[in-house]
C-alpha positions as CSV (number, residue, x, y, z in Angstrom):
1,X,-8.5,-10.2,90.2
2,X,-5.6,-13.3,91.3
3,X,-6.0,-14.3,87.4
4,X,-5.6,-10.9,85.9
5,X,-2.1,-10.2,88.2
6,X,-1.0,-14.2,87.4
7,X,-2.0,-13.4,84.1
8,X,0.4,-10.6,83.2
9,X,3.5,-11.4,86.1
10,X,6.3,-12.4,84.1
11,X,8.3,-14.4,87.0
12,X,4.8,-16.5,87.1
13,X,5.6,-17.6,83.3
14,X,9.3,-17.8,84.0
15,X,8.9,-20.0,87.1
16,X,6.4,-22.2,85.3
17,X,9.0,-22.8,82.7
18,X,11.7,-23.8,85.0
19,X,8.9,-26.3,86.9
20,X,8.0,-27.8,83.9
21,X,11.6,-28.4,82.8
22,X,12.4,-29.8,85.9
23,X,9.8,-32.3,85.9
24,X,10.7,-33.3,83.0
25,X,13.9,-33.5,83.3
26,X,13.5,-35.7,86.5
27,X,11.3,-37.9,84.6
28,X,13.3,-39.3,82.1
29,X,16.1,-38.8,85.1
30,X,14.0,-41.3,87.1
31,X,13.1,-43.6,84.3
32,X,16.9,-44.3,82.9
33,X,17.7,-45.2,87.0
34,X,14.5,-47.4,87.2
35,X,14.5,-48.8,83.9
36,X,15.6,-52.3,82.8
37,X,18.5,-52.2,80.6
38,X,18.9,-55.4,78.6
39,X,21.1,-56.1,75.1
40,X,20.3,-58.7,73.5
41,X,19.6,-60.0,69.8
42,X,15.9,-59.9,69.9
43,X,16.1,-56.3,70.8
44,X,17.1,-55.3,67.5
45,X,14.5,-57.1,65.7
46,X,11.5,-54.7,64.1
47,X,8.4,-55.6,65.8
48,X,4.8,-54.9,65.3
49,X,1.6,-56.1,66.7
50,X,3.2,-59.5,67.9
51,X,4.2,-60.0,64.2
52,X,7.9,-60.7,63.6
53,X,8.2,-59.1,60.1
54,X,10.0,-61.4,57.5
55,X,11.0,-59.1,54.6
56,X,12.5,-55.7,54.4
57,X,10.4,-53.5,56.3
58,X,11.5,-50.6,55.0
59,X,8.9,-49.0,52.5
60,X,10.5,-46.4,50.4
61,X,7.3,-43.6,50.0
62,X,7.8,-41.4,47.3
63,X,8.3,-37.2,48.1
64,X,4.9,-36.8,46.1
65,X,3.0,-38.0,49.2
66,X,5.0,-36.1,51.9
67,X,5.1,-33.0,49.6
68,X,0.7,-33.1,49.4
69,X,1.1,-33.9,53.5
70,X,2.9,-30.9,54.1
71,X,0.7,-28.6,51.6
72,X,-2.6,-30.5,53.4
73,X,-1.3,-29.1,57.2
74,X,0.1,-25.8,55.8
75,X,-3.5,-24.9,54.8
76,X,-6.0,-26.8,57.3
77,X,-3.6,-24.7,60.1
78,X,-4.3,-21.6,58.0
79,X,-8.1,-22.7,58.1
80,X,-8.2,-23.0,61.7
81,X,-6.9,-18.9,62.1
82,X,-9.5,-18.2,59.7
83,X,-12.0,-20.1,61.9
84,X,-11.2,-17.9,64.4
85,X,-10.9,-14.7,62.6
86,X,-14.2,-15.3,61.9
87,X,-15.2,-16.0,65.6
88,X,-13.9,-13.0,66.7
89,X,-15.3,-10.2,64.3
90,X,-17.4,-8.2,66.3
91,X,-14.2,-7.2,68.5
92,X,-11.9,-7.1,65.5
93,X,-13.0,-4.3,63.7
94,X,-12.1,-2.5,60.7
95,X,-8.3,-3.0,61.6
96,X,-8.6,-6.8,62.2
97,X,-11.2,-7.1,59.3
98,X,-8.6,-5.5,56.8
99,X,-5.4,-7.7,58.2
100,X,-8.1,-10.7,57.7
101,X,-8.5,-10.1,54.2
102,X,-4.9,-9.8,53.7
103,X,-4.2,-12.9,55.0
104,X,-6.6,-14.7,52.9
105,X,-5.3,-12.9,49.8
106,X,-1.7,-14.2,50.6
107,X,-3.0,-17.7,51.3
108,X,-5.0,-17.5,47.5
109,X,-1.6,-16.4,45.9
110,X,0.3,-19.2,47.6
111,X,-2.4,-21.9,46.2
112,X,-2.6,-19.9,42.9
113,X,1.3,-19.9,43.0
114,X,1.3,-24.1,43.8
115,X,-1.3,-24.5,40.8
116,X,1.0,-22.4,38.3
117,X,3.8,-24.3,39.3
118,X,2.1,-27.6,38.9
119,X,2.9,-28.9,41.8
120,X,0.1,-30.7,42.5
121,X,0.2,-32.5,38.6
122,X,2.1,-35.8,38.8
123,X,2.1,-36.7,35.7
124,X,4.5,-34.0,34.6
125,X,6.4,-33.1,37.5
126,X,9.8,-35.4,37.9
127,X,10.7,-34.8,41.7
């Protein structure tokens, strides 16, 4: 089959890389020549939703918040290969199922290791 030889050609995936950078590359190539390119005071004014802000509108956030952000994508993404671990069993098998359960046990020492740690407590971790 065409999608079998596409499929498995290298120079396919290589010239589909050089394509897509191109493009791209004559995109923003395109838009800097046929761009307007205006300096002036209002330019450097923050501005959002047809708002002009008034105060500082910079908001200092705490790490706390980034730190539970970045645990929160770590283990939804970790989720999602489980998901589809889980989809794919039948054609796994014993090998796959055994790789599976090591990656869940890893994921359980990690949470187990954040809990220890109490990283997740705020109110006796000082970051």
């Amino acid at each position: 089959m065409l999608i079998n030889k596409l499929a498995y050609n290298h120079e396919y995936f290589i010239l589909f890389q050089i394509f897509a950078i191109f493009i791209s590359c004559m995109m923003i190539l395109v838009s800097f020549f046929l761009g307007e390119h205006s300096s002036n005071l209002n330019k450097q004014t923050p501005f959002e939703s047809g708002v002009i802000s008034y105060e500082n509108t910079q908001i200092k956030i705490h790490i706390k918040f980034y730190l539970i952000a970045i645990l929160f994508i770590i283990f939804d993404i970790e989720s999602l290969y489980l998901y589809l671990w889980s989809l794919s069993m039948k054609k796994i098998e014993l090998e796959g199922f055994i790789e599976g359960i090591f990656f869940i046990f890893t994921i359980l020492i990690t949470l187990f290791y954040l809990f220890k740690t109490n990283i997740l407590n705020w109110k006796y971790k000082n970051i």
